[in-house]
C-alpha positions as CSV (number, residue, x, y, z in Angstrom):
1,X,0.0,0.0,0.0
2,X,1.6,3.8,-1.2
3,X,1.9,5.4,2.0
4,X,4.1,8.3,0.8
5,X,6.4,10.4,-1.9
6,X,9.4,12.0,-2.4
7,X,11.8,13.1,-5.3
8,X,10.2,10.0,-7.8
9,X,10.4,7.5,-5.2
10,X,7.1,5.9,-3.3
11,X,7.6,4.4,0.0
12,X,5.0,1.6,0.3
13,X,3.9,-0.1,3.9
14,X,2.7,-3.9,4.3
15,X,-0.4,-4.0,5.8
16,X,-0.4,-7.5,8.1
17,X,3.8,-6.7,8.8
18,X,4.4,-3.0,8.5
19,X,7.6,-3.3,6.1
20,X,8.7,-0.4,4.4
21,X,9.7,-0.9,0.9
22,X,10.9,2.6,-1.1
23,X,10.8,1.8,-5.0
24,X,10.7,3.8,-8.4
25,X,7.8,2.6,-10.0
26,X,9.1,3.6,-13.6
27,X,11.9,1.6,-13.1
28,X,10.7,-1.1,-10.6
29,X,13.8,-0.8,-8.8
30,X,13.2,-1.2,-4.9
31,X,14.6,-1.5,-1.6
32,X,13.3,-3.1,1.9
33,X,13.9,-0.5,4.5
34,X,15.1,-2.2,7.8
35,X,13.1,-2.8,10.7
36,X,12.1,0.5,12.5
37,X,13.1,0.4,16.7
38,X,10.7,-1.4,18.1
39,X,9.0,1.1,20.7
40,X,5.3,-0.4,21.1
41,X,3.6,2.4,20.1
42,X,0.8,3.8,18.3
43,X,2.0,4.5,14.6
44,X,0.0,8.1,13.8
45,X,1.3,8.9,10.2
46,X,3.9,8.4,8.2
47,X,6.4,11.1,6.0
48,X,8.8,10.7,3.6
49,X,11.2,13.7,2.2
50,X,14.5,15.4,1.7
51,X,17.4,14.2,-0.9
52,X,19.0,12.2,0.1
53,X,15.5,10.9,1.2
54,X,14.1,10.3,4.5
55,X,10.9,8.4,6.2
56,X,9.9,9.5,9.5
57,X,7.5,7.8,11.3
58,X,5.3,9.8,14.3
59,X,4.2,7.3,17.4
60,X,2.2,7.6,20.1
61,X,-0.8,9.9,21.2
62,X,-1.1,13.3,22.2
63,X,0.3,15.1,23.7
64,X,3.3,12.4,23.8
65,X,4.3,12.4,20.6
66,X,7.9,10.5,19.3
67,X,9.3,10.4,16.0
68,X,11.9,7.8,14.7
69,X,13.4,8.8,11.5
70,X,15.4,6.5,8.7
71,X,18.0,8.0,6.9
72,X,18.7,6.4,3.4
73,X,22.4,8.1,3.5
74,X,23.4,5.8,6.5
75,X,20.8,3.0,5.5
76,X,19.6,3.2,9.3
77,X,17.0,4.8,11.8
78,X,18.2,7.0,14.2
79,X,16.7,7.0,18.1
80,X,13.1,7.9,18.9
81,X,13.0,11.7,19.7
82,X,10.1,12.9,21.4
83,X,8.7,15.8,20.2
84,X,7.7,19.0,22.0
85,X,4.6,20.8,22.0
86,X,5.3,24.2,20.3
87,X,5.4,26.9,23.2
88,X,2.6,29.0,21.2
89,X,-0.1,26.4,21.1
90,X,-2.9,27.8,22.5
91,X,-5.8,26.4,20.6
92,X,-8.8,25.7,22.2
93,X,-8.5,21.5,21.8
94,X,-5.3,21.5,23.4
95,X,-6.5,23.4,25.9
96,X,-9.6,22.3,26.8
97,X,-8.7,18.9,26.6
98,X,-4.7,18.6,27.9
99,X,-3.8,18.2,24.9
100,X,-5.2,14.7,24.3
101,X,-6.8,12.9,21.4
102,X,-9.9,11.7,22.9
103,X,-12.9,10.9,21.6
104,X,-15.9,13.1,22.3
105,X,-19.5,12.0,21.3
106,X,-22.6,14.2,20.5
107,X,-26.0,13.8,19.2
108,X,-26.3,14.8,15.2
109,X,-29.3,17.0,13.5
110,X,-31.4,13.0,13.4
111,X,-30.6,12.0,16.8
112,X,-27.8,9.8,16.1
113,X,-25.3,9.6,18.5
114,X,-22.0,10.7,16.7
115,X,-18.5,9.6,18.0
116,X,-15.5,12.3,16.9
117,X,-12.9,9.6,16.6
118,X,-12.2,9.7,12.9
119,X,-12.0,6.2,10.9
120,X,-9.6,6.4,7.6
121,X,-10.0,4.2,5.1
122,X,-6.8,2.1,4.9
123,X,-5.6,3.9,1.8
124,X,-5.0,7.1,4.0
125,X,-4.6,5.7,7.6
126,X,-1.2,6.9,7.8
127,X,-0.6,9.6,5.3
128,X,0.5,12.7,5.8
129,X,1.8,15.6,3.9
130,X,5.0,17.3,3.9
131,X,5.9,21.0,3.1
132,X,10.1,22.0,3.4
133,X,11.1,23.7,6.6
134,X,13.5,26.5,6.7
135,X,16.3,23.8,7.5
136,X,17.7,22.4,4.9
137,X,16.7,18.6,4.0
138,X,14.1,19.3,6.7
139,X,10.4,19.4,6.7
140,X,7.0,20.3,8.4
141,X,4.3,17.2,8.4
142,X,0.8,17.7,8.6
143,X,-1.3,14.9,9.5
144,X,-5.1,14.3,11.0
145,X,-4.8,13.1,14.6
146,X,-7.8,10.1,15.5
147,X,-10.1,13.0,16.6
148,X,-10.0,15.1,13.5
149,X,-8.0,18.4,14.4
150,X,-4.5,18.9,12.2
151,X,-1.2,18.1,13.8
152,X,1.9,19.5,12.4
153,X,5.3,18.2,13.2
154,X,8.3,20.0,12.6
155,X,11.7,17.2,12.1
156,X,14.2,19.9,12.4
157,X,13.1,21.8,15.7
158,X,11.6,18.3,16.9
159,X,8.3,19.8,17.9
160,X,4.4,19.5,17.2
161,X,1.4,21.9,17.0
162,X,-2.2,20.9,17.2
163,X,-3.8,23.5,15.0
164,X,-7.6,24.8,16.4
165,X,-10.6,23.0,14.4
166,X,-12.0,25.2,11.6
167,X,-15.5,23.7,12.5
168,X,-17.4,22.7,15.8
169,X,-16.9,19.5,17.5
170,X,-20.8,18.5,16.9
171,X,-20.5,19.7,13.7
172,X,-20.8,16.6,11.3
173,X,-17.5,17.2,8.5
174,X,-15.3,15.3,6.6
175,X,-11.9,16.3,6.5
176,X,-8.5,15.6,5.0
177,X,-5.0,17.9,4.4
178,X,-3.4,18.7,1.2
179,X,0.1,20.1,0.1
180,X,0.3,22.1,-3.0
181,X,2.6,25.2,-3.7
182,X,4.9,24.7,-0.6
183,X,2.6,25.2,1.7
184,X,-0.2,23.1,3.6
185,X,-4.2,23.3,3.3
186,X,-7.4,21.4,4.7
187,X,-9.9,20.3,2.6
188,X,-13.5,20.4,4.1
189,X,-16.7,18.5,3.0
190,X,-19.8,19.7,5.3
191,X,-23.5,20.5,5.7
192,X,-25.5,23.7,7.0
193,X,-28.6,25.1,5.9
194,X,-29.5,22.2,3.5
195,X,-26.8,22.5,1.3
196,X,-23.0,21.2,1.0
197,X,-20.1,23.0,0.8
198,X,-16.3,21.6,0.1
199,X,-14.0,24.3,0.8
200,X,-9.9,24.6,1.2
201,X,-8.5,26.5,4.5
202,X,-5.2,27.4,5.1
203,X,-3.7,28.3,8.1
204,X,-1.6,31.4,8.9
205,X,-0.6,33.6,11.7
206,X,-2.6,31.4,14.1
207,X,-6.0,31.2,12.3
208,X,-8.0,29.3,9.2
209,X,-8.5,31.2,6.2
210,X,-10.4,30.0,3.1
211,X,-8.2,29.9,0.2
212,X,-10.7,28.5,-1.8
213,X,-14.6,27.0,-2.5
214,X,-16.2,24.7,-5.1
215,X,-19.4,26.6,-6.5
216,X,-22.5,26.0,-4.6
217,X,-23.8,24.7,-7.7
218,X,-21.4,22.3,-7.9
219,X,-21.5,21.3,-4.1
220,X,-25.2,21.2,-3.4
221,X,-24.8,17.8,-5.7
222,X,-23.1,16.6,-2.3
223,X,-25.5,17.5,0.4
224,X,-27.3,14.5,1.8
225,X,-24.9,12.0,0.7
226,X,-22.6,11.4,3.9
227,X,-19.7,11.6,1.2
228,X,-16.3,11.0,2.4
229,X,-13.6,12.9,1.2
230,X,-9.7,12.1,0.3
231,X,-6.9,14.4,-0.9
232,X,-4.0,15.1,-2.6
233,X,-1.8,18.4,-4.0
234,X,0.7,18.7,-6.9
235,X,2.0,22.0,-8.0
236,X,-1.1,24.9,-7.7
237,X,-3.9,22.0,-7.8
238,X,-5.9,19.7,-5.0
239,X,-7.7,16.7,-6.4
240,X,-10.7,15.4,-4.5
241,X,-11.6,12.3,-4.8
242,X,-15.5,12.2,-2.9
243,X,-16.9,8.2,-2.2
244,X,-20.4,7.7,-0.4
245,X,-22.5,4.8,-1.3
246,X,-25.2,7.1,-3.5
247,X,-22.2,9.1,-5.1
248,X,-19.0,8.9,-6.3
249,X,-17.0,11.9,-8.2
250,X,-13.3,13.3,-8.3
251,X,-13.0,16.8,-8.5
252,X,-9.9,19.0,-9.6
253,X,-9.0,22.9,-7.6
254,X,-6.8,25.3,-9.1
255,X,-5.8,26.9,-5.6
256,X,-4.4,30.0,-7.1
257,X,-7.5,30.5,-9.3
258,X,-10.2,29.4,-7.3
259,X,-10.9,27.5,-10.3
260,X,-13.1,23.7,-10.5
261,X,-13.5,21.4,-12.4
262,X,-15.1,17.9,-12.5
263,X,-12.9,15.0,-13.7
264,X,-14.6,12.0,-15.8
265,X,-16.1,9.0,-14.2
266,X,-13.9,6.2,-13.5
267,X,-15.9,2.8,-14.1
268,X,-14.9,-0.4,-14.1
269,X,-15.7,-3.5,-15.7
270,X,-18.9,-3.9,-14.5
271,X,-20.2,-0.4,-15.7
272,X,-20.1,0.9,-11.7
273,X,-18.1,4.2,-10.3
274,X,-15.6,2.8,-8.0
275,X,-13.6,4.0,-4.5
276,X,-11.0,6.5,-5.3
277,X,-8.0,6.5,-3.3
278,X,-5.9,9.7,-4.6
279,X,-1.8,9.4,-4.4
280,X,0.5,11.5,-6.4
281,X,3.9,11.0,-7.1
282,X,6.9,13.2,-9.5
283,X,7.7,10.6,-12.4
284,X,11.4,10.5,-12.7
285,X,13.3,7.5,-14.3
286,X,17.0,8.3,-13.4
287,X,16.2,8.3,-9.2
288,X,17.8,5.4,-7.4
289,X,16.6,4.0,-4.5
């Protein structure tokens, strides 16, 4: 399973085992990564970046955070480092809350009750995206923590930051987080006033900003649907790949622009729109792994 990118290379994670395996798919050259230290706990995401390349991998649950990080110039991991909470965060989750990840349940607008622990599908269960730090060969990784809210891990200053939520807890959402143009978004597929609205935040000087917003046109398609949403950024564009069992549909964001556009169908053999898991990767045949 793809679980990252960097520089042409796609680092790919065994389900039932948890090997790593880094491999060019142009050329199929590949390489087992070795065992990571074995520390017993939880695996949160996974990130993979820098050239020469590395793969870190963030454990545990917050607040105790630890990263263990495999560099492919020494073909080895160095020690688990846990990481700091960044001195400035303030936001209302960590606050209220210590800093955990627990789950909080509410009733939703039928009367179900509604749990806030997130469930990924196993395409995205450990992703994460990366944006380069002001360190060189260093980066920043944004990933969703279990309850929803956006972590972001810095590799060079060995600290994380659990950025505030951009809706209500009882608010009913579906969220993912995109990197595009060197910096780092969250996409956003929810409900208000009977209608949908999928919209991409980004988050500066300690608050969420839209950046952009599919047409209401275009969204109200959504609304009902309990549609799921998964990510992924390349250059100025987010593709967003929506998958609910009434509707299916993969939709393509010029950031810059504010600028959307629906992709075609994808249908299989049997004449039915598939799940769409979206992973992108920079095609280059002379990378070795």
């Amino acid at each position: 399973m793809p679980v990252a990118a960097s520089g042409g290379l796609v680092l790919y994670r065994a389900p039932d085992t948890g090997a790593l395996t880094v491999a060019n798919p142009l050329t199929g050259a590949s390489r087992a990564l070795p065992a990571p230290p074995q520390g017993g706990q939880q695996l949160q995401a996974i990130a993979m970046y820098g050239a020469p390349y590395r793969v870190a991998l963030f454990t545990g649950e917050l607040p105790d955070l630890s990263m263990e990080v495999f560099d492919s110039s020494k073909n080895s991991w160095e020690g688990s480092v846990s990481l700091a909470r960044k001195s400035e965060d303030s936001s209302p989750d960590a606050l209220a809350h210590g800093g955990g990840d627990g789950t909080v349940y509410f009733l939703s607008k039928s009367g179900d009750v509604v749990a806030t622990n997130m469930q990924r599908s196993v395409s995205k269960q450990y992703s994460s995206v990366v944006v380069p730090s002001s360190e060189r060969g260093e980066a920043v990784a944004y990933f969703l923590s279990h309850s929803g809210t956006v972590v972001a891990c810095d590799t060079a200053r060995r600290t994380f930051e659990e950025l505030p939520r951009i809706l209500p807890v009882y608010f009913e959402y579906s969220i993912d987080v995109v990197a595009c143009g060197g910096a780092a978004y969250a996409v956003v597929l929810s409900e208000y006033l009977d209608t949908a609205s999928l919209r991409v935040w980004g988050f500066a000087d300690g608050a969420w900003r839209q950046v952009a917003a599919m047409p209401p046109a275009m969204s109200h398609g959504l609304y009902g649907k309990k549609a799921d949403i998964n990510c992924v950024g390349h250059g100025d564009r987010v593709m967003v790949c929506v998958s609910s069992g009434e509707a299916n549909g993969c939709f393509m964001c010029d950031v810059s622009s504010n600028q959307w556009e629906e992709l075609p169908k994808y249908i299989n053999g049997d004449g039915e729109a598939e799940f769409l898991a979206s992973f992108s990767f920079e095609p280059r045949v002379e990378i070795t792994v």
